[in-house]
C-alpha positions as CSV (number, residue, x, y, z in Angstrom):
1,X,3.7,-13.4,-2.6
2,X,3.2,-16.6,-0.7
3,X,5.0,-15.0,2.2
4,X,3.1,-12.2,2.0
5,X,0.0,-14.1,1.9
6,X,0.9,-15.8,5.3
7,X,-0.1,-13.0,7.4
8,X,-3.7,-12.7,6.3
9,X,-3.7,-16.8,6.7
10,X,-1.7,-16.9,9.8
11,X,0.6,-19.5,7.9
12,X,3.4,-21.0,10.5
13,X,5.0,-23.6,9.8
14,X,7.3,-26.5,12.1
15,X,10.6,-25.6,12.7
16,X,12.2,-28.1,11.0
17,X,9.7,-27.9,7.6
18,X,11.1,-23.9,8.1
19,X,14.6,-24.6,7.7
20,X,13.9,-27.1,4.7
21,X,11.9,-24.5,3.1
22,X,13.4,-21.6,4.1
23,X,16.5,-21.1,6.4
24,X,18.3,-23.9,4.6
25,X,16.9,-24.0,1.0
26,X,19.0,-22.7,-1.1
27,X,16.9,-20.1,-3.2
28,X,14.1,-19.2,-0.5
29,X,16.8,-18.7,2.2
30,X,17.9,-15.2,0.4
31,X,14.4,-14.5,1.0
32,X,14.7,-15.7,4.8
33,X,17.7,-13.8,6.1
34,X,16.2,-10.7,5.4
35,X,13.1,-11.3,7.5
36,X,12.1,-11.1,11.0
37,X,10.4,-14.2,12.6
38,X,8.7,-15.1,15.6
39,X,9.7,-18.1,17.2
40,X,7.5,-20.4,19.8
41,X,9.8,-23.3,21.0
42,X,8.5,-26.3,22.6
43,X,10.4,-25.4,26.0
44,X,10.6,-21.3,26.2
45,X,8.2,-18.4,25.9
46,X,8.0,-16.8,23.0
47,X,10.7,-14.9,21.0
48,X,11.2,-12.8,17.5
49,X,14.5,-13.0,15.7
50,X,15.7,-11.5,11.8
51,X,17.9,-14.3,10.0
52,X,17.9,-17.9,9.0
53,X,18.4,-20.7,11.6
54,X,22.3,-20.3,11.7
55,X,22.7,-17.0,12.1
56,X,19.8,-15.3,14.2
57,X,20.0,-12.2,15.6
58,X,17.4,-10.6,18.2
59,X,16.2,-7.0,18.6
60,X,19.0,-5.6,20.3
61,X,21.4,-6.6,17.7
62,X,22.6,-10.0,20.1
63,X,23.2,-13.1,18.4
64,X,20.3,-15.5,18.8
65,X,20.2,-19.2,19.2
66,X,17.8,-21.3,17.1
67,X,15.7,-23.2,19.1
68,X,15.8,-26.9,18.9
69,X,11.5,-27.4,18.5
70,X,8.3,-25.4,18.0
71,X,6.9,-23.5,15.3
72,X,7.7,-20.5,13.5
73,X,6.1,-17.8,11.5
74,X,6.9,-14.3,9.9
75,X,6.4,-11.5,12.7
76,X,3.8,-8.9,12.2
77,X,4.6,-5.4,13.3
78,X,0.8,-5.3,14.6
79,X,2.1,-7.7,17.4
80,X,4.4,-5.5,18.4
81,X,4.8,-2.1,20.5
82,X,5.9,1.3,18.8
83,X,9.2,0.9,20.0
84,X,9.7,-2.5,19.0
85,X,8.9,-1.8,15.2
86,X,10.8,1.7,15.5
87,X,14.0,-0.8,16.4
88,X,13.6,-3.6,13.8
89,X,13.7,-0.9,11.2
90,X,16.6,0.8,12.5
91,X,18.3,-2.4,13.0
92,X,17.2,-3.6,9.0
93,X,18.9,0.3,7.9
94,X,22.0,0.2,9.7
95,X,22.8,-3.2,8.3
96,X,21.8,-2.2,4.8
97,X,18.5,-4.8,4.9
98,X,16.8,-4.4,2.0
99,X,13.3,-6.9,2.7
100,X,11.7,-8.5,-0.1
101,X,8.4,-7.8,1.5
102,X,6.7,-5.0,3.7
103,X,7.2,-6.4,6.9
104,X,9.6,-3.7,9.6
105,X,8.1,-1.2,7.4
106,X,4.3,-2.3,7.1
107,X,2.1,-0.1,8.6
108,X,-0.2,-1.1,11.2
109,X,-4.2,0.4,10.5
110,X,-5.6,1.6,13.9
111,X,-9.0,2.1,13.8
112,X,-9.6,5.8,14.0
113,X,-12.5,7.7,15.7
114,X,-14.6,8.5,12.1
115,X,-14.5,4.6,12.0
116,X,-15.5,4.0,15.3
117,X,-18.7,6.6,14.8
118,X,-19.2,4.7,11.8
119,X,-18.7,1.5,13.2
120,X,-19.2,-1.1,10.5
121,X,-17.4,0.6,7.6
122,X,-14.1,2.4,7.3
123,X,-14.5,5.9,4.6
124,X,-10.3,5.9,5.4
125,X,-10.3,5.3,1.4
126,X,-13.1,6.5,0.4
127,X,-14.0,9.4,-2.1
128,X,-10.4,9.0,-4.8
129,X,-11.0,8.5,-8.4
130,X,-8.3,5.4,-9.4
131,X,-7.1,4.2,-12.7
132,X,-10.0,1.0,-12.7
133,X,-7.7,-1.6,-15.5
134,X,-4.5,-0.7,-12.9
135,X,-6.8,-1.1,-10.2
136,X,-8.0,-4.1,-10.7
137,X,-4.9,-6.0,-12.3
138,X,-3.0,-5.3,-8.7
139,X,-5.8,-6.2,-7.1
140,X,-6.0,-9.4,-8.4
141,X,-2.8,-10.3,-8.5
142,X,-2.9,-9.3,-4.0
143,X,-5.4,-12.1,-4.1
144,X,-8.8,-10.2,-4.4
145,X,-11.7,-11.1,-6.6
146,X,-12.8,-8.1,-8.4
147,X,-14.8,-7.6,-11.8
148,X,-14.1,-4.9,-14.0
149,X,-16.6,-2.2,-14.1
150,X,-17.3,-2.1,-17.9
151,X,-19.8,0.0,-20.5
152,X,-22.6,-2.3,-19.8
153,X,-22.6,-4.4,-16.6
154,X,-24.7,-7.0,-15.5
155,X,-26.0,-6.2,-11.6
156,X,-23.4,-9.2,-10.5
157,X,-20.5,-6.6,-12.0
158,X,-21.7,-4.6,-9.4
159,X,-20.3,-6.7,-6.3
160,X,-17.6,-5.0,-4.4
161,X,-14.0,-6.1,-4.4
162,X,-13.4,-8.8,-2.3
163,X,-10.2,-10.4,-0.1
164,X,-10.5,-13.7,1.7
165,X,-9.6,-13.7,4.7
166,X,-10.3,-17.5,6.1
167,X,-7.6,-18.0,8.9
168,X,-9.9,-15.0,10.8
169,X,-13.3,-16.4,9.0
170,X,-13.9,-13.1,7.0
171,X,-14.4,-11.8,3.8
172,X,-13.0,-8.0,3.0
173,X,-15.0,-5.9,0.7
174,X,-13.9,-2.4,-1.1
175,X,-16.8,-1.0,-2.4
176,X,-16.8,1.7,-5.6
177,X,-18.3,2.1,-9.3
178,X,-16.8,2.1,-12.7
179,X,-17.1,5.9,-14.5
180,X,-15.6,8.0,-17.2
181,X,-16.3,7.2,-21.3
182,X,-14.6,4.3,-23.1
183,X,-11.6,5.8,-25.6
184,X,-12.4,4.1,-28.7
185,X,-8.8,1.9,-28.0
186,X,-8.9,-0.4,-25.1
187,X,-5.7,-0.2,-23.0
188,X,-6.6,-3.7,-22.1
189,X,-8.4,-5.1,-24.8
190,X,-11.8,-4.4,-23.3
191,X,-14.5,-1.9,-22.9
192,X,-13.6,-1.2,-19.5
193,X,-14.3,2.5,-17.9
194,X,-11.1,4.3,-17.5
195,X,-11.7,4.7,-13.5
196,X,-13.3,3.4,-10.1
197,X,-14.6,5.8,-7.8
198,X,-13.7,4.3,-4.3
199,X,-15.9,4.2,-1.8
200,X,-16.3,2.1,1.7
201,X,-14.4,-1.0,3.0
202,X,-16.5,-3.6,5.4
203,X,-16.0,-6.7,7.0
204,X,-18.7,-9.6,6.8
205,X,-18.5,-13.0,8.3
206,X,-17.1,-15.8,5.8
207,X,-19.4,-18.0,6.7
208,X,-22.8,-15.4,6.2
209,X,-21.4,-14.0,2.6
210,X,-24.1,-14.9,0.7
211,X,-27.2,-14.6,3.2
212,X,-29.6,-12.4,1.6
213,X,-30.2,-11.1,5.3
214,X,-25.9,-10.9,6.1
215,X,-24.7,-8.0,8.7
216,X,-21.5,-6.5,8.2
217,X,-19.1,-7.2,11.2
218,X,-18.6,-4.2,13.4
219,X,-14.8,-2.9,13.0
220,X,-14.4,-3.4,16.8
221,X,-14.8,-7.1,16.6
222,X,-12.6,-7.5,13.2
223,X,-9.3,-8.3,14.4
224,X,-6.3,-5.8,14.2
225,X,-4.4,-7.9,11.6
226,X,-7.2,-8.6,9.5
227,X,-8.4,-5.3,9.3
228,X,-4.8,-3.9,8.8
229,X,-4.1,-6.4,6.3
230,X,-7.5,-5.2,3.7
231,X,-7.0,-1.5,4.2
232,X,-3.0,-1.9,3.3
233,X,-3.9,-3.3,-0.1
234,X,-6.1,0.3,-0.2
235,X,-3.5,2.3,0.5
236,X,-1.4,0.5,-2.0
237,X,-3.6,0.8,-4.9
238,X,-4.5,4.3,-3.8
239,X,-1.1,5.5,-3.8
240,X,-0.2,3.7,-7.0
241,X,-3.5,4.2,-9.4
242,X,-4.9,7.9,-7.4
243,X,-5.5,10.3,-10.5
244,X,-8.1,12.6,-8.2
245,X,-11.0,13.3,-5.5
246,X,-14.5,13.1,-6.2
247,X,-15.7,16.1,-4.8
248,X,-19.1,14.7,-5.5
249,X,-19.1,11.2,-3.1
250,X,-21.0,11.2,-0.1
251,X,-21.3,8.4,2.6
252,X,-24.9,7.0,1.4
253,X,-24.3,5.3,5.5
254,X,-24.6,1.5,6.1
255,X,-27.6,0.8,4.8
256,X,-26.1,1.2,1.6
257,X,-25.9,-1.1,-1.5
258,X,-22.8,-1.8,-4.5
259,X,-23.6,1.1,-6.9
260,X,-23.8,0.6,-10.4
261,X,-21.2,2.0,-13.2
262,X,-22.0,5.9,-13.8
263,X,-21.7,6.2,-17.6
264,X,-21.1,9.3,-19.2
265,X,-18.7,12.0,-19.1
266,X,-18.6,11.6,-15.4
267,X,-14.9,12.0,-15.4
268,X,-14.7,15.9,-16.1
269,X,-16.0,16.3,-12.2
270,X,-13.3,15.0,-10.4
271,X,-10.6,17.6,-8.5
272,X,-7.1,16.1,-9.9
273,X,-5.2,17.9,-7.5
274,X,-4.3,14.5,-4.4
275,X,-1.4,16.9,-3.1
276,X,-4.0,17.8,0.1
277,X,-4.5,14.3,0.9
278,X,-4.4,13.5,4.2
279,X,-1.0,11.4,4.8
280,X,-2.1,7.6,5.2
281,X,0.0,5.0,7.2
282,X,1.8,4.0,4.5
283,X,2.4,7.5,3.5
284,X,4.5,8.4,7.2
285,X,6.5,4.9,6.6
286,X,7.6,6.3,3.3
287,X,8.3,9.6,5.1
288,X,10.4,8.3,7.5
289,X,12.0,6.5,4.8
290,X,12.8,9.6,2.6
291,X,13.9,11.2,5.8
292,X,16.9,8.6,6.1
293,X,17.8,8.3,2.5
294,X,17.7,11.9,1.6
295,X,21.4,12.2,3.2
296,X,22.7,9.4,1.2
297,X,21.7,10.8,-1.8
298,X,22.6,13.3,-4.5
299,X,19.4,15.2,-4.3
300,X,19.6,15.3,-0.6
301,X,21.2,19.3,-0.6
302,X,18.1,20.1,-2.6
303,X,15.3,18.5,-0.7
304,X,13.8,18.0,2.9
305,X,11.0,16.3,4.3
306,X,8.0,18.5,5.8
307,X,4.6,17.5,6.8
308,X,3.0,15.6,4.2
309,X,6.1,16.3,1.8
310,X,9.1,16.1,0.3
311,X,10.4,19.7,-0.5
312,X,12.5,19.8,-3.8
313,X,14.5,23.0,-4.5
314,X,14.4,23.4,-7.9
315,X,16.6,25.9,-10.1
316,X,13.3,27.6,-11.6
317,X,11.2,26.9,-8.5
318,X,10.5,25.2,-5.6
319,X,7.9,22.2,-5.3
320,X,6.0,19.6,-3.4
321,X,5.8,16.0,-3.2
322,X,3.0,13.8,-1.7
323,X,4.3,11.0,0.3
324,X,1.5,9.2,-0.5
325,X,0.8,9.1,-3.7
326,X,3.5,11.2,-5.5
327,X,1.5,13.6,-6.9
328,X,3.6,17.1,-7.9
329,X,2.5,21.1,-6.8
330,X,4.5,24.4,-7.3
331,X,5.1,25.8,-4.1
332,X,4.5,29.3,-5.1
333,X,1.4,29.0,-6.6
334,X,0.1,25.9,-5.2
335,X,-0.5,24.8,-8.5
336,X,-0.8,21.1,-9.5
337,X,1.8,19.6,-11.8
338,X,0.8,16.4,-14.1
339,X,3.9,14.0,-14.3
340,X,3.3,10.5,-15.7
341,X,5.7,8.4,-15.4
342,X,7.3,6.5,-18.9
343,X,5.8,3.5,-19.5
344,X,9.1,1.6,-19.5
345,X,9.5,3.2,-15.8
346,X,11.0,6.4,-14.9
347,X,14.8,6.1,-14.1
348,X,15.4,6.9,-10.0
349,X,18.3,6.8,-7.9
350,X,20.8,3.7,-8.2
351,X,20.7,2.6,-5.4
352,X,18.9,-0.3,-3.1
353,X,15.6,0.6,-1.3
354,X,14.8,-0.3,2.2
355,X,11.5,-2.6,0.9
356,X,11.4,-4.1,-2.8
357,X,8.5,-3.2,-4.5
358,X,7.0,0.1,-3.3
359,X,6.7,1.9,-6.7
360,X,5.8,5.1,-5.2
361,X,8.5,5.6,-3.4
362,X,10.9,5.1,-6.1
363,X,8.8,7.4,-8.2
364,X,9.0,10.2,-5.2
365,X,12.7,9.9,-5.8
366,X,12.8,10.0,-9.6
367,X,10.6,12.8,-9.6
368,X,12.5,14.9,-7.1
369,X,15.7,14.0,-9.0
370,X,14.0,15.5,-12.1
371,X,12.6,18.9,-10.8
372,X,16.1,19.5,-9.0
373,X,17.5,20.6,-12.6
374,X,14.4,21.6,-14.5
375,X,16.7,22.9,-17.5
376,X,17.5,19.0,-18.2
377,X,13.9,18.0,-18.7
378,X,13.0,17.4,-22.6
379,X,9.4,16.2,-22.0
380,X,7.3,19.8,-23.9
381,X,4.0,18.7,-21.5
382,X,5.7,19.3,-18.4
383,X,8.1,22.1,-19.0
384,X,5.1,23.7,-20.1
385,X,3.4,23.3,-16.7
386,X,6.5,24.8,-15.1
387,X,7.5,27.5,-17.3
């Protein structure tokens, strides 16, 4: 995490306090090697390199030589062209590079024309229903400061979600309400409401946070990384904690404020059905992900990758998977299919993902190796959906 946490505070560090702490230490270097830094020596222009200090090797696969001074910091694909991301991930897959963070594979967040119209908000995650105590304990431990939205809020519980951003002076917030009715046990040992309806993301100065008369910072002027860096903790939690759309949410536009909890049965509204959501960046990473693996797997004869998919030829039926957030149809029918996952963890494939840590994408897998052979499944609430 504290690698992680070096790209939204553009952490670098002296070369030789990087190989003490990393290329040379002897736990933190199994971390290093598997990483791709960028290297600024004291005598040379700029160059990136995956590997530890003794055994570098560049983009094209050359061996590298360390340089003697400088500084050094974890690359981030957002400094980078198309092609020079699409070759560090090749390069990580052929050598069999699994990284303990999203880095070759993190996506980079473009803003898009609804955000420029917009201009100082992003709607990109806007509108999805989200599992709130799930929510809010990734959140958290990503390094936002979120509240839960309980049964009965105070007006500071209404504050958005917010991520620190201080090496670019700017406070992320991801704005939404608690909603749904309290089930008489607490899954976490409070009255929480079951879910957060999602609604903008903006951008205020660090510095201007708590001015009654603050201005959000126009998207334009928010700098690629920073922006990309807020919206990627989105799309995580929205892949991970999605249960379904709000058909109800509009964009209340930027004169609008935190909205309070909706109490009630607010819940029975929402449209469960996330297998029509538009692919986000994550999403195509894990789709060009599936589309290497699915050769090296078992399942592979009984699935491809289309559009927003994975196909999974099934011996009752055939079905979709979301890239993004997992979420099941028949093909035939278009009909949704509710699959939660054990709470010890579904079993997937044995073998090593590209990236540790992306939980969707190993539940993509393990749900595609289940409806392959739907005549092995023992769970009554499914087979009931597929029979």
């Amino acid at each position: 995490m504290r690698l992680e946490r070096s790209f939204r505070d553009r952490r670098d560090w002296r070369l030789a306090d990087w190989k003490a702490r990393y290329s040379d230490h002897p736990l933190a270097r199994t971390l290093a090697q598997r990483l791709i830094w960028r290297f600024s020596p004291d005598d040379g222009p700029e160059f990136d390199a995956l590997g530890t200090a003794e055994a570098l090797t560049a983009e094209d696969s050359s061996a590298r030589a360390c340089p003697s001074g400088g500084r050094v910091r974890l690359w981030h694909p957002v400094h980078s062209d198309d092609a020079a991301r699409a070759t560090w991930r090749r390069l990580c897959l052929e050598r069999g590079i699994r990284q303990p963070i999203f880095q070759a594979w993190r996506p980079v967040y473009d803003l898009t024309e609804p955000e420029l119209q917009t201009a100082t908000y992003s709607n990109r995650f806007a509108g999805i229903i989200l599992d709130q105590p799930v929510l809010v304990r990734i959140l958290r431990t990503r390094g936002w400061t979120i509240n839960s939205r309980m049964l009965d809020c105070v007006p500071k519980d209404f504050a958005p979600a917010r991520l620190g951003l201080p090496a670019f002076g700017l406070v992320a917030e991801y704005w939404g309400h608690g909603m749904g009715v309290v089930q008489e046990v607490h899954r976490y040992g409070a009255p929480n409401l079951p879910y957060f309806a999602s609604s903008h993301i903006r951008f205020y100065r660090a510095t201007e946070l708590e001015r009654p008369d603050r201005k959000p910072v126009r998207l334009q002027d928010v700098p690629l990384q920073a922006f990309g860096e807020a919206l990627f903790d989105a799309d995580i939690v929205g892949g991970i904690t999605a249960v379904g759309w709000l058909p109800g949410w509009r964009d209340r536009g930027p004169e609008a404020e935190p909205p309070p909890p909706e109490k009630g049965g607010a819940h029975h509204h929402y449209d469960e059905d996330l297998t029509g959501c538009a692919l986000s960046r994550l999403g195509e990473a894990r789709r060009e992900l599936l589309a290497w693996l699915l050769p090296q797997l078992a399942i592979g004869a009984h699935c491809r990758v289309e559009d927003s998919w994975l196909k999974v030829r099934g011996k009752w039926q055939d079905y979709a998977i979301h890239c993004g957030n997992a979420s099941v149809r028949i093909a035939a029918s278009n009909r949704h299919v509710c699959i939660v996952p054990a709470r010890s963890g579904a079993d997937g494939p044995m073998m090593g993902l590209p990236v540790v840590g992306d939980d969707v994408l190993s539940l993509i897998l393990s749900k595609a190796t289940m409806l392959m052979d739907e005549s092995k499944i023992r769970d009554e609430t499914v087979l009931r959906q597929l029979r």
